[in-house]
C-alpha positions in Angstrom: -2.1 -12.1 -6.8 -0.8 -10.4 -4.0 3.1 -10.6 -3.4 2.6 -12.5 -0.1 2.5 -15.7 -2.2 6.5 -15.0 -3.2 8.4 -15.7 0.2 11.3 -14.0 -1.5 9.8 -10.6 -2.0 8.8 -10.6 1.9 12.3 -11.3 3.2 13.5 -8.4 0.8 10.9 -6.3 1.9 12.2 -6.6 5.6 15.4 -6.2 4.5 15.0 -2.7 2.8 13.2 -1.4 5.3 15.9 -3.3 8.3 18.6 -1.2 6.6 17.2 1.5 4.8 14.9 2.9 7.1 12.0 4.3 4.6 8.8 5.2 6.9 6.4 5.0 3.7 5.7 3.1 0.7 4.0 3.2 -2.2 1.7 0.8 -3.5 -0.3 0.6 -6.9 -2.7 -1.6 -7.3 -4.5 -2.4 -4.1 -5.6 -5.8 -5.4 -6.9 -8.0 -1.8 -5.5 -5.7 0.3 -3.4 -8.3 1.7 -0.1 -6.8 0.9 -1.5 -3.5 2.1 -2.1 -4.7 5.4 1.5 -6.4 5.6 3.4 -3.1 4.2 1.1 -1.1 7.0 2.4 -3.0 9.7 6.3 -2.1 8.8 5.9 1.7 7.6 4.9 4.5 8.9 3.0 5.9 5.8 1.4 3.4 3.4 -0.2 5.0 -0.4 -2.1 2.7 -2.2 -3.6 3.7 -5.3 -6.4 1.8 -6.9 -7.9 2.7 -10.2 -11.2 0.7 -9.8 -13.7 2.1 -8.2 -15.1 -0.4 -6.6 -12.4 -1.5 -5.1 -11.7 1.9 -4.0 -15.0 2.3 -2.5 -14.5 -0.9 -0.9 -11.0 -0.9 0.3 -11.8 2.7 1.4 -13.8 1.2 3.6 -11.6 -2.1 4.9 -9.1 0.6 5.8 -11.1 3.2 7.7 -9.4 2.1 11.0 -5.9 1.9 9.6 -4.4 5.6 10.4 -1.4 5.0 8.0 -3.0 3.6 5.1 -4.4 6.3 2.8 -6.1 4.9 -0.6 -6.2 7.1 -3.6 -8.5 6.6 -6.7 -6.1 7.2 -9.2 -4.2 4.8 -11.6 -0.4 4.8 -11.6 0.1 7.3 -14.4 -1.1 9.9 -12.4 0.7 12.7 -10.2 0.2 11.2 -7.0 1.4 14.3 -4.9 -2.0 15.5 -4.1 -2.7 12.6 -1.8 0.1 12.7 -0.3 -0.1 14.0 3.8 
C-alpha cells in the first residue's frame, strides 16, 4: 500500500523537505506509483527502484514524461550508484 494512505507520513514528508532542503529521494519499491508521483512533485531527483520486472517495464513506461523520476530494476540490496545521474 502506498504511504499516501498514512496522512502522517505526508505531513512529515513536507516537513523534511520544508527544513531540510534534500532535492532527491530514494524510493524502493515502486508499488502503484502513487507515492512516486507525490515524492516527484517535491524533489528535484526522484530514484525508484523496483525489483519486478514487470512493474519495471511498466512503470518505466508510466514515467517516460517525468524528467526527474528515474526507475531502476534492481532490488534494494543492490549498489544503487550506477543509476544514479
Amino acid at each position: 500500500m502506498s504511504f499516501l494512505h498514512e496522512p502522517q507520513i505526508i505531513i512529515d514528508v513536507n516537513r523534511i523537505n520544508e527544513k531540510f532542503g534534500y532535492t532527491t529521494i530514494i524510493e524502493t519499491g515502486t508499488h502503484t506509483g502513487e507515492s512516486t508521483t507525490f515524492l516527484a512533485d517535491r524533489f528535484e531527483k526522484v530514484y525508484t527502484c523496483e525489483v519486478y520486472d514487470k512493474y519495471f517495464l511498466k512503470y518505466d513506461e508510466v514515467f517516460k514524461n517525468y524528467t526527474n523520476i528515474k526507475i531502476c530494476n534492481l532490488s534494494n540490496n543492490l549498489p544503487i550508484n550506477e543509476y544514479l545521474y
